[in-house]
Structures are given as structure tokens and as C-alpha cells.
N, C-alpha and C positions, 0 to 999 in steps of 0.2 A: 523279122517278126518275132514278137514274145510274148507268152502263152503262160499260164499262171493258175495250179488247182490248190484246194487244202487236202493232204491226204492224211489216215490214220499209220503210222509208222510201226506198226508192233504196240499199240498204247504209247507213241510219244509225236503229238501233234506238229504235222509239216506243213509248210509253203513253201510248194514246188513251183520253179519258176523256169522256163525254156525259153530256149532262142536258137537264130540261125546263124550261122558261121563260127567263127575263132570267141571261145568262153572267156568272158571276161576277168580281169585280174580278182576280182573281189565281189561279194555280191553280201551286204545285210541287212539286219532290222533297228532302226535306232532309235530309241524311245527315253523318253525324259527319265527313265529309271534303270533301263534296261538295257542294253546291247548284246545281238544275236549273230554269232557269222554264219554263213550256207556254206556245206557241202559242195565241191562243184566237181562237175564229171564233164566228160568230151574235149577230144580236141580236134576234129574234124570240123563237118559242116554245122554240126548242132553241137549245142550244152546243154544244161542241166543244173540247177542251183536248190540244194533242199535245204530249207533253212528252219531245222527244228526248232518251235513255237516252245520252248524251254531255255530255262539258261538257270544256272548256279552263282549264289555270291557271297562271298564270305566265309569261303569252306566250305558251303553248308549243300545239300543235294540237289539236284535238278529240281524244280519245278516247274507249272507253267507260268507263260511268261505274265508280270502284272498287267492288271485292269490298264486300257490308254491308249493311244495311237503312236503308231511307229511308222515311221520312214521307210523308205525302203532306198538302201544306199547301191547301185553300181557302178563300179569302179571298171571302167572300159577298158582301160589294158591295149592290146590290140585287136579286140574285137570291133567288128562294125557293125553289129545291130545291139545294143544293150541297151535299149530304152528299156523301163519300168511296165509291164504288160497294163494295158489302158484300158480290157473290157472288167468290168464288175463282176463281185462273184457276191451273193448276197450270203445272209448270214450262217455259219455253218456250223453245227456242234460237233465238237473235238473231245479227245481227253483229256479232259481236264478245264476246258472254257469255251467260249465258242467265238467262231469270226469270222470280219467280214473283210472282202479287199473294194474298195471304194474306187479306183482306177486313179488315185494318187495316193493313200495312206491303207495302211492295214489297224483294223479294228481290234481290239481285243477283248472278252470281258469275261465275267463267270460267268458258268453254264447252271445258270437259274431260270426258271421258266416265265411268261409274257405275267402282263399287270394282271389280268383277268386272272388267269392261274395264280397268282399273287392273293388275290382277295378269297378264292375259295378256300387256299390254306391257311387265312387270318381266320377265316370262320370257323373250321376245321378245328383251328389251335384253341381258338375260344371257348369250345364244345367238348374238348377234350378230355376222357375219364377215366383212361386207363391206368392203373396204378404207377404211380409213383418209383422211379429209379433208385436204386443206392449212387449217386450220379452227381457230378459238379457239371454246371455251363460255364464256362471261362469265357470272357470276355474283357481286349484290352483295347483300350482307344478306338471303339466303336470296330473290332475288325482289324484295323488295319498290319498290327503286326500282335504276335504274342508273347506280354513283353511284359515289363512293370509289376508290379505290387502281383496281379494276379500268377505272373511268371514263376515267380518264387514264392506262393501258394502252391502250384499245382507239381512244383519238382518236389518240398516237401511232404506234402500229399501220397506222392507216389512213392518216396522212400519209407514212410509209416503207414499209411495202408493201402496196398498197392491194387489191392482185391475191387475199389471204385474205379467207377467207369467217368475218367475226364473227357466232357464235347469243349471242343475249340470252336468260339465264333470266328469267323475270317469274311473279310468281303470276296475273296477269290484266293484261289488254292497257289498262287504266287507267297502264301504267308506260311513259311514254317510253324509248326505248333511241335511241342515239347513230343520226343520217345514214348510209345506209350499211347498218346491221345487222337482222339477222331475229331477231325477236321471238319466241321459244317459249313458251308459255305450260307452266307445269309440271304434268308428266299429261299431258299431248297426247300423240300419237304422235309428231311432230313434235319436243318435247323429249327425250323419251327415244331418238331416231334422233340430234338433233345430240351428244345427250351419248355417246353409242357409238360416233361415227367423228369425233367434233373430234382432232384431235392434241392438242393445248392445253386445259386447261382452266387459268380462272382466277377463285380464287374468295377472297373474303376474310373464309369462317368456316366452319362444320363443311360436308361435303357430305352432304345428306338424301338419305336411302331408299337402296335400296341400289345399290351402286358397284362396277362391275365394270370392274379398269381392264385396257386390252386389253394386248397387246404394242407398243409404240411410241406410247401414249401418258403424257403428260406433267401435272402435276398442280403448278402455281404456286401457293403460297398465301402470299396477298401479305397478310393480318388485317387488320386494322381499326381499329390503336391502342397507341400504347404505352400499357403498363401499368400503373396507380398501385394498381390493384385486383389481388388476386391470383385468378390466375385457372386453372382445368384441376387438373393435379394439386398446386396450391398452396391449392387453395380447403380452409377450416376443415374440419375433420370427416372421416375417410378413412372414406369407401364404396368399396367391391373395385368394384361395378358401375360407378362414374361411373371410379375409376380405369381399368378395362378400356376403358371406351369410347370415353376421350381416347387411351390408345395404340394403339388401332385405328384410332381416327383420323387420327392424326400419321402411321402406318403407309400411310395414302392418299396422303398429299405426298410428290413429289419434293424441291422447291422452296420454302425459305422467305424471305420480306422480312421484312427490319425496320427500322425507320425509324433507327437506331443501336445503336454496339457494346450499351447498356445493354439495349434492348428485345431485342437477339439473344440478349441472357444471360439474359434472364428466360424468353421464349417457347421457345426449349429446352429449357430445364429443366421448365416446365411443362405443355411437352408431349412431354417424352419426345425430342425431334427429334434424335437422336445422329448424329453422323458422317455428315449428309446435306448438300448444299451450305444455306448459308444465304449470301442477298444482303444484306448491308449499306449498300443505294443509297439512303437516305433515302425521303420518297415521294411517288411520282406525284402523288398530289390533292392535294400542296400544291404544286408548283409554282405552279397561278395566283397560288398568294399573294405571289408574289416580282414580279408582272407587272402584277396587276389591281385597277385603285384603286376598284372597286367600283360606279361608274357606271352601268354598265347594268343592275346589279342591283336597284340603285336604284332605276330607271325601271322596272323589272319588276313591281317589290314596291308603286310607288307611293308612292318619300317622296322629299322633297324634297332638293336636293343641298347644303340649307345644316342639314338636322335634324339631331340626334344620336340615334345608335343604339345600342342597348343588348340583344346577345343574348345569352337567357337560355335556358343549356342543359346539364340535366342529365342523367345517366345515368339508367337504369333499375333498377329495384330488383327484388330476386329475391320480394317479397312483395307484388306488385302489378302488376297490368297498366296502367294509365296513368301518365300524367306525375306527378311528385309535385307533391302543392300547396303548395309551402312560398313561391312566390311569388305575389299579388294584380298582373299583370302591369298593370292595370288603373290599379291607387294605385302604382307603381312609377311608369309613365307619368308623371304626374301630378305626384310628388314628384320628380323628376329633369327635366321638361321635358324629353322623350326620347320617339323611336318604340321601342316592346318586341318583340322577333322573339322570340318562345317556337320554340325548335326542341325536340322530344322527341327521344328515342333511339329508333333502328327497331325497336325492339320493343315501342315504345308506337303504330306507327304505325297498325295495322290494329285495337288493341283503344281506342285513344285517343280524344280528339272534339279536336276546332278550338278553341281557347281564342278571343274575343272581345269586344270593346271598344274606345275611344277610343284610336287611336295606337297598336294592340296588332295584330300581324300575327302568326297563327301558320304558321309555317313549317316543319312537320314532315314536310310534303308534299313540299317543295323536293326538288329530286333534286343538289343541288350542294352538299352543306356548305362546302365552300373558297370560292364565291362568297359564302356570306353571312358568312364570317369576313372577309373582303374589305370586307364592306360598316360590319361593326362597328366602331363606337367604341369599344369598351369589349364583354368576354365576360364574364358570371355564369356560372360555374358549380359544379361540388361535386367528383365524383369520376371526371370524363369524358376519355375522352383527347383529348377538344376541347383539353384544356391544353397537350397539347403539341406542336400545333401552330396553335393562332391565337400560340402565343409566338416564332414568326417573325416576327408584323407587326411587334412590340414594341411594340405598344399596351397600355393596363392591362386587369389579370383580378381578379377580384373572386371569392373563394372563401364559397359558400353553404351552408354546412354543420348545420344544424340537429340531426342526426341521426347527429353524428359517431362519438359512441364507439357508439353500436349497428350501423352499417354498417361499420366496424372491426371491433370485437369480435366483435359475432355474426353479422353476416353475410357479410362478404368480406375483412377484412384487407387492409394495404397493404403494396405491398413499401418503403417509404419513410415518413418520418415530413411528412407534407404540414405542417403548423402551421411543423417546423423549415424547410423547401423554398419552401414556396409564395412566387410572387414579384408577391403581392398579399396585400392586406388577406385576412384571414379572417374569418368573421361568421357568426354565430348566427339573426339573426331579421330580417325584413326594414327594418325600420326603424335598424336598425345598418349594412346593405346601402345604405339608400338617402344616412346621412350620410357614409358611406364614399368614394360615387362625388362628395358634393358639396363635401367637406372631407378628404380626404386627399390629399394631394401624391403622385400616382404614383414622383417622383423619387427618394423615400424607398427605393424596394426596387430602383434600379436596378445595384445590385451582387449582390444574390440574382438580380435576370432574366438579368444576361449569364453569371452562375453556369450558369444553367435554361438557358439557350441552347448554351450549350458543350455539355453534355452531352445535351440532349437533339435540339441541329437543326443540326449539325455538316455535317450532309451533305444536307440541307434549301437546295439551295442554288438550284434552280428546273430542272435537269437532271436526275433523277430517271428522269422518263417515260424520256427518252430513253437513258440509260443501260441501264434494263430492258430495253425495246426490243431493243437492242443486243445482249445479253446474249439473250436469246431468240434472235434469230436467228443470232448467232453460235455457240450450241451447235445450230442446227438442230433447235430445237423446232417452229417454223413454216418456211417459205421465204419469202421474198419475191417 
């Protein structure tokens, strides 16, 4: 028989799981992001498996475990009762998230309270009058990790005036946020109070739910990428409703970045962004790339500082929620003599699984994309604005395209012809990918890369942060 409670550990959330006879060899939690082992005690008639609802990755601290459903793996050993405990335990609040065990899967999510409670603190937020913060809201990729442009805002932020208070938006406390910063989880009360008196908000993609901006507060939207894709009111197809909802959008910013004059002429235009200031300061999260040879990424990731590395990193596609599998990162490996960093796009990160295998690290979880273009030899990728800025290091890029004229045509269009631009091999199928990186001369396209460079990282020059910075506090968006 096996028996199965959540207990509080000291402030670090368990599932404790018992049974009768000889404890089995193994017992954990296995989740498309995350893997957890248990504790195991007894070697009599009874066991004991506490499998703390935490885990660490990438050096970085425990927390709890992400938003998702996990498995629950036992490894029988020589025990004879290890079945998975079958009665239900409903949903339970922990430190740090709350959860439920379903009598085949464990639940996991942030400790935010029901829809109804949800609506009294949208109203709450809307009504809100209490003075104003010296205060930034950061937000990157809706939550999901904190990262990007906003990332490198808010470490120069704290190195210049250290005396402001940074809120981190997060979907669930699985998302490290920067030394220094208070972690909101989105829905808490907590989130919706720092987002109502921050001065500052900065964010680099649409703002969710709704948004009520006060008087004296200020709205940076620093995106997420130059554009090769079109995007907002360039996308195929004109719907009234998606066009309404980008100009009401645009209509929430003060403040736009763009990483160059080109990306300032697109991002206006597709979102409407008329006569508002727009910053032309190249951008934050690439500064490391001008500084950081990669090294302790390295050692993070776990390769060696003589391997070669090869990340593979594409956009997301509007007809699918995971990574696309147009790579075997696997036989990539393999045929290359290369470690494989699969990064997905953050919007495959919460519906995606971990890709695994021989010398194949996926890294979709990483919270640095700039560190690990840092760390690469060589960038695969298709239609991502990863392109334009690993084309700083001036390392080679390898364009993977399989699915070119249907992701042109019918689904997103480019504002460019990539085949005539790209300042890399272009490729159809992996096995043209793999003789590419082993037989083409990078030297071949370095009049198309200082082309691609001029244009697109002119101001990419590792002062970025700092200039924004500047710029915020010289209009008195924050104090110092």
C-alpha cells in the first residue's frame, strides 16, 4: 500500500510519498522542464520518499519547481509494493506554489488566488490612488523568465542608482529575477499593487489584462528583436480586431527602443507608434556580447572549454506550440563533433518539453540568451531575431529553413528578402545543415556580414545599458 501527503519542510515544499515493505531503488518528479529526485528513508517493512517541490539549474538557487505536471517516476528495486499512491489529494498551498496530486500526475502552479479574487484586485488596481513609487515594474516575455533587454536595464539600474525599488513580473516563483529585486508573481495582490504605483514600467512585449496607466507614470517598451518577420499591423491578412488591439496597444507606451534606425522604421510603422519619442540606443542584452567570451557559461552548461558549440535556435511558429522539429539535435551532434544547445523561443517555453541526448543541452530554460550566444561557435537558426544580434560576435550563422515559402507566404511574411541578405549558408534539410558547417568556408560571405552588421549593430557597441539608463534618469522617469 502507498500513501502520499504535501508537507511544509522548514519553508521548502514536499511530497511525501510511503509504502510498505523493502524502499524502492529510486523514486521522482519528471516534468517537461524539470526533474526532482526524493529523499528516501527505511529499510524494513516501510519507506519513506520526500521529494522536495524545488530544484536548481544552471548554478543558479533552488526554487520552486515550474508551473506543469510531473510524473511521478518509481524505480522498484527490490521492493514489492511501489505503485504511485492512487487516492487524490486536492489542491494544496505550499511555499512558494500550490498543488495538487490527481492519482496519476502532480500538479504544480503559482500560489495566486481563484478567478473571483482575480477580479476584485483588477478593480482594486483600477481604483488605485496611492502615491506613486520611486519604482521600475520589469517585465520580460510576459513572465516567463527575466531576461532580455529589460535584464540589462535593471542590472544597470542597480549599479547607478541603487536606492529604486525593481518589481519583477514572473508567472510563478520558478523564475529567478536579478539580486536586489522583488519577485511578483502575476495575480497576486502584490503584482497588481507594484504595477499601480511603480513609476516605471518596462517591458518588452504586449502588457496583459488590463492596464490602467496613472498620471506620472511612465511605459518603456524596449521589444524583443529586430524584425525579419512582419509583425502587428504588417501581419498577412487585415482583421479590424487584431488591428484595434495593436493600436491600443502602442497607445500604452510612452517609450520605444530599437536596436537601429531600420528596426525603428519598421516597429512604428507596425505599431502605429506616431510622433512619440523613439530611442535608437542599440540594446542592452547585447552588451555582454561585446565583453563576455563565454567561459563561465560554459562551466554552467557543463562543456568543455576546448568543444565546439553549435546553437540551434528557432522562432516559434503561429501553428504550433512547441519547438519545430526540423532538427535531430541528436545526429546533428554527431555529424558535426559539436555540443547542441537547442534554445526554443519563449513561447514554446511553458507548452515545450526539454529535448535530450548525447552532447545535446537544451537550453530554453536559460534566462540569458546573450550568454549563450557568447558561448556559441556557430548560431542555426531560421527566422529569429537571434540573427541580429549573435551577428555582433561575427561568428558564422547557418540559416535553416525548410519551410521557407509557407512561413513567407502564408504565414508571416518578411520585411526583406533573407536568401538575398543572409550572411550565411542557407539550407533546406539537415543533412545540407550538417555539410554546410563542415565544408563551407565562412570567409565566403564576409562582405554580405559587414553588409548585415552596418545596418543592423551600428549602435550595438556594448554601452546600450548605459545610455538608457541615462536617459531614464535624465527625463526623471525614476530618481536616483
Amino acid at each position: 500500500m502507498t500513501d502520499a501527503r504535501f508537507l511544509d519542510d522548514g519553508g521548502v515544499p514536499v511530497f511525501e510519498i510511503t509504502g510498505t515493505g523493502a524502499r524502492p531503488a529510486s523514486v521522482a518528479l519528471i516534468g517537461r522542464r524539470a526533474r526532482v529526485s526524493a529523499r528516501l528513508y527505511g529499510r524494513g517493512r516501510t519507506w519513506r520518499a520526500e521529494v522536495p517541490l524545488r530544484a536548481a539549474r544552471w548554478g543558479g538557487p533552488e526554487l520552486p519547481l515550474p508551473t506543469g505536471e510531473y510524473r511521478l517516476s518509481i524505480e522498484a528495486g527490490e521492493a514489492t509494493d511501489a505503485a504511485p499512491p492512487g487516492a487524490a489529494i486536492s489542491l494544496t498551498v505550499l511555499p512558494g506554489l500550490r498543488a495538487a496530486w490527481t492519482g496519476a500526475t502532480l500538479r504544480v502552479g503559482p500560489p495566486v488566488d481563484t478567478a473571483e479574487a482575480q477580479a476584485a484586485l483588477e478593480k482594486e488596481y483600477a481604483r488605485r490612488r496611492e502615491p506613486l513609487e520611486n519604482a521600475v515594474f520589469f517585465e520580460s516575455f510576459y513572465g516567463r523568465n527575466a531576461s532580455c533587454n529589460p535584464l540589462a536595464i535593471d542590472r544597470e539600474l542597480a549599479r547607478v542608482a541603487p536606492g529604486v525599488t525593481r518589481y519583477w513580473s514572473v508567472v510563478d516563483l520558478s523564475v529567478q529575477v536579478p539580486p536586489g529585486a522583488v519577485a511578483v508573481v502575476e495575480g497576486s495582490p502584490e503584482w497588481w499593487r507594484a504595477r499601480g504605483v511603480a513609476r516605471l514600467l518596462v517591458v518588452n512585449d504586449w502588457l496583459r489584462r488590463r492596464f490602467v496607466r496613472r498620471r506620472g507614470q511612465v511605459v518603456l517598451q524596449t521589444w524583443h528583436g529586430t524584425p525579419l518577420k512582419r509583425l502587428a499591423l504588417h501581419r498577412p491578412g487585415f482583421d479590424p480586431r487584431r488591428a484595434a488591439a495593436v493600436v491600443r496597444e502602442a497607445l500604452r507606451w510612452n517609450v520605444l527602443l530599437a536596436q537601429s534606425p531600420y528596426a525603428a522604421r519598421v516597429l512604428t510603422k507596425a505599431y502605429a507608434f506616431l510622433r512619440r519619442p523613439v530611442w535608437i540606443e542599440g540594446y542592452p542584452r547585447n552588451d555582454a556580447l561585446r565583453m563576455d567570451d563565454g567561459a563561465r557559461t560554459r562551466r554552467a552548461l557543463g562543456i568543455g572549454a576546448d568543444e565546439r558549440v553549435l546553437l540551434y535556435a528557432p522562432t516559434w511558429r503561429d501553428d504550433r506550440e512547441a519547438i519545430v522539429d526540423f532538427v535531430d539535435p541528436t545526429a546533428l551532434a554527431r555529424a558535426t563533433d559539436s555540443v547542441v544547445l537547442v534554445r526554443g523561443h519563449s513561447r514554446t517555453l511553458l507548452p515545450g518539453e526539454d529535448a535530450r541526448g548525447p552532447r545535446v543541452i537544451d537550453v530554453t530554460g536559460y534566462p540569458d540568451t546573450a550568454r549563450l550566444l557568447a558561448v556559441a561557435d556557430a548560431l542555426i537558426t531560421d527566422y529569429s531575431s537571434v540573427m541580429f544580434d549573435f551577428s555582433i560576435t561575427g561568428k558564422p550563422m547557418y540559416f535553416l529553413v525548410p519551410d521557407l515559402e509557407h512561413y513567407r507566404g502564408a504565414q508571416r511574411g518578411f520585411y526583406f528578402d533573407l536568401l538575398d541578405a543572409a550572411p550565411g549558408p542557407v539550407v533546406r534539410t539537415q543533412e545540407e545543415l550538417a555539410r554546410a558547417i563542415g565544408e563551407v568556408d565562412p570567409s565566403i560571405f564576409a562582405e554580405r556580414y559587414a553588409r548585415w552588421q552596418r545596418i543592423f549593430n551600428a549602435r550595438d557597441d556594448g554601452g546600450a545599458s548605459e545610455r538608457v539608463v541615462a536617459r531614464i534618469l535624465d527625463q526623471g522617469f525614476v530618481d536616483r
